[in-house]
C-alpha positions in Angstrom: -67.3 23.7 -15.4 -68.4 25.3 -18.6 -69.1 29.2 -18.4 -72.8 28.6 -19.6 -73.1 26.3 -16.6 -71.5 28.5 -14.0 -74.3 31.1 -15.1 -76.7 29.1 -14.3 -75.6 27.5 -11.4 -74.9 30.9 -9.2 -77.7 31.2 -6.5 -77.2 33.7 -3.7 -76.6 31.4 -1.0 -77.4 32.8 2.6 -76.0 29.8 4.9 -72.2 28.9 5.3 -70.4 26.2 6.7 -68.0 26.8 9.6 -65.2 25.6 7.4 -62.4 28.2 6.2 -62.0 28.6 2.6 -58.3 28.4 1.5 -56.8 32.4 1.2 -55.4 31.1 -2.5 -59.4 30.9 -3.6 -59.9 34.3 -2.0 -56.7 35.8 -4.4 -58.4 33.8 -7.5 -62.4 35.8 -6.4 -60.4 39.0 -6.0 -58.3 38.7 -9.3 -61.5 38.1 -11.1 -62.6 41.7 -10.2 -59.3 42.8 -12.6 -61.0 41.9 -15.6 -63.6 43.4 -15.6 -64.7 46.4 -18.0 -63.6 49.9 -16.9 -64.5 53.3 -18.5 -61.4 54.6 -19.9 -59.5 51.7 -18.3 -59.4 53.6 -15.2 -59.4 50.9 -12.6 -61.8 53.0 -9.9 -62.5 49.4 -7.9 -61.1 48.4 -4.6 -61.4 45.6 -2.0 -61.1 45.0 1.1 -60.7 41.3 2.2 -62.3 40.8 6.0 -61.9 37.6 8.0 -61.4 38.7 11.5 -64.8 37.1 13.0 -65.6 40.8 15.3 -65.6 42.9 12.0 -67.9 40.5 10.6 -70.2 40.6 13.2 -69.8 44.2 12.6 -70.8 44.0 9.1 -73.5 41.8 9.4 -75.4 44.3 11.8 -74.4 47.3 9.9 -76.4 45.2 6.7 -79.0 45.6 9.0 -79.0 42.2 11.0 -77.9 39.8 7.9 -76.2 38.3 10.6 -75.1 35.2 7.6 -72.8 37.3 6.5 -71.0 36.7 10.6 -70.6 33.2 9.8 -68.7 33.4 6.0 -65.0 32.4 6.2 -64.4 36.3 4.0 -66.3 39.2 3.2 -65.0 40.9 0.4 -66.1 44.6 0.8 -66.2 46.1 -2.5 -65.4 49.8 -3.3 -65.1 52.7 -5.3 -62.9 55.3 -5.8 -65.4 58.0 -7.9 -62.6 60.6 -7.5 -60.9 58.9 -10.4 -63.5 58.6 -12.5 -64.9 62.3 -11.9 -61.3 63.9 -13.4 -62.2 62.2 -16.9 -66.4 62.2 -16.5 -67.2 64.3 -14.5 -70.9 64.5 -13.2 -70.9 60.8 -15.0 -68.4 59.3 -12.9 -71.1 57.9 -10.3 -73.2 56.0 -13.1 -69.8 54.6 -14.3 -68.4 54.2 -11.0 -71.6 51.7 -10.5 -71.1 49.5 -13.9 -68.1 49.2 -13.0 -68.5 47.8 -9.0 -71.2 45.8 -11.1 -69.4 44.3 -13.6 -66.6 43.7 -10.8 -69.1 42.0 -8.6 -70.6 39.7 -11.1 -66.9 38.7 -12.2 -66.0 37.6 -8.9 -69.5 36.0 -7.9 -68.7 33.6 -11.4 -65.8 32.7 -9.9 -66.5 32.1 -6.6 -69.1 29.8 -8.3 -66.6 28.0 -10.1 -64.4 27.7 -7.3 -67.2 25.5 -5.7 -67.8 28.0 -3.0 -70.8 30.3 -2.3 -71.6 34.2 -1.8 -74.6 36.2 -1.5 -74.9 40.1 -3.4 -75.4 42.3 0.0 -76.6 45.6 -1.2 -78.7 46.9 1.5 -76.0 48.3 4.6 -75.1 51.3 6.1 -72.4 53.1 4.1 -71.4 55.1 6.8 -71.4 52.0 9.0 -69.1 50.1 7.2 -66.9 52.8 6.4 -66.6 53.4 9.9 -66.0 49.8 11.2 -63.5 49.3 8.5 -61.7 52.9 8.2 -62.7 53.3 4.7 -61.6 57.2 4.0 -63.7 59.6 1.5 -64.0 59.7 -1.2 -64.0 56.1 -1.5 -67.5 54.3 -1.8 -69.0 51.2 -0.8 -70.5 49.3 -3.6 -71.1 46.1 -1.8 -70.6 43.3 0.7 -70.0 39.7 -0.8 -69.8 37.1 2.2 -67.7 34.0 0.8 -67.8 30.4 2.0 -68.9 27.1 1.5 -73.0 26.7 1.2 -74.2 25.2 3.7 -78.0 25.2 2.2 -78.6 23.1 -1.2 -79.9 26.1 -3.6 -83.2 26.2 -4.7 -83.8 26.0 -8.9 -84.6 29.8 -9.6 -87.4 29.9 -12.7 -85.8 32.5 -14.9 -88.3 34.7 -17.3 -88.4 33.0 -21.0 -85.9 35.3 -23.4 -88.9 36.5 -25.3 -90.0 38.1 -22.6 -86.9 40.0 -21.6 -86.0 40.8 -25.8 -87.3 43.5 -27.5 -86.2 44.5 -31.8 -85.0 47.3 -33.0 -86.9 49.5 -30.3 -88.4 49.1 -27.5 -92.0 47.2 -27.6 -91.0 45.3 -30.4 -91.2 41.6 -29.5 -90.9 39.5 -32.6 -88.1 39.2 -35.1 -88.3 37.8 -38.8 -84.9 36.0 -37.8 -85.8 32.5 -36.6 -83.6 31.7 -33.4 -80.0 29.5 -33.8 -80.6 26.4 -32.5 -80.6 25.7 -28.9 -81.1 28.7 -28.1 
């Protein structure tokens, strides 16, 4: 698959087949989350790969009753450890510590895109919650839940806004260039 097409092919998909996905596809989603950029290379992300079908159940009521997320082969529970970051950033280390998780999450939900499989972006849990059901010590922090699988539900198309609208020149405000767009694009 091309990378323009996985883009635009990744939906958050909310339905999963009761079929496992292979653990070698799970290492390929999780490797993904190496490559992405870190402040000061200062690799602050962590996961925690959850199959066992009672912690998901778990999870899916602590993301207050997504209970989708119970019926993924994995949830990959992503994390972050700010202390690392806050030695070099200080009181910046939680706005890094979140590109980061972002850029980490995005990474792998490419992947598990071109892997053929499907995921869903669960921001909205209890931290304490999850922290509790999977023994998740402080400092670390949880960035987010990504239940992995294969989609069950066809996605729908997503209408995206037009670039123009999105783009601004030079400052913000400023919506029109005297450069004429490359082709295609």
């Amino acid at each position: 698959m091309e990378f323009d097409e996985v883009i635009k092919k990744r939906r958050s998909i909310r339905a999963y087949k009761k079929k496992k996905v292979p653990f070698s596809k799970i290492v390929k989603i999780c490797e993904a989350a190496r490559y992405a950029p870190m402040a000061g290379n200062i690799y602050t992300i962590r996961l925690i790969v959850v199959e066992d079908k009672e912690k998901k159940a778990k999870l899916a009521e602590a993301s207050f009753h997504q209970d989708f997320i119970a019926e993924a082969s994995h949830v990959i529970v992503v994390c972050s450890d700010l202390s690392l970051l806050k030695r070099s950033y200080g009181e910046r280390a939680f706005i890094y510590g979140r590109q980061q998780a972002g850029a980490a999450i995005q990474n792998m939900l490419l992947k598990i895109t071109e892997l053929g499989l499907a995921s869903c972006w669960i921001g909205a849990f209890d931290e304490n919650a999850v922290k509790r059901i999977l023994r998740i010590p402080e400092p670390i922090q949880v960035e987010a839940l990504l239940p992995i699988g294969f989609g069950r539900e066809k996605p729908r198309e997503i209408v995206k806004p037009e670039l123009k609208t999105i783009l601004n020149f030079e400052f913000y405000g400023l919506k029109v260039s005297k450069k004429e767009p490359e082709p295609g694009v």
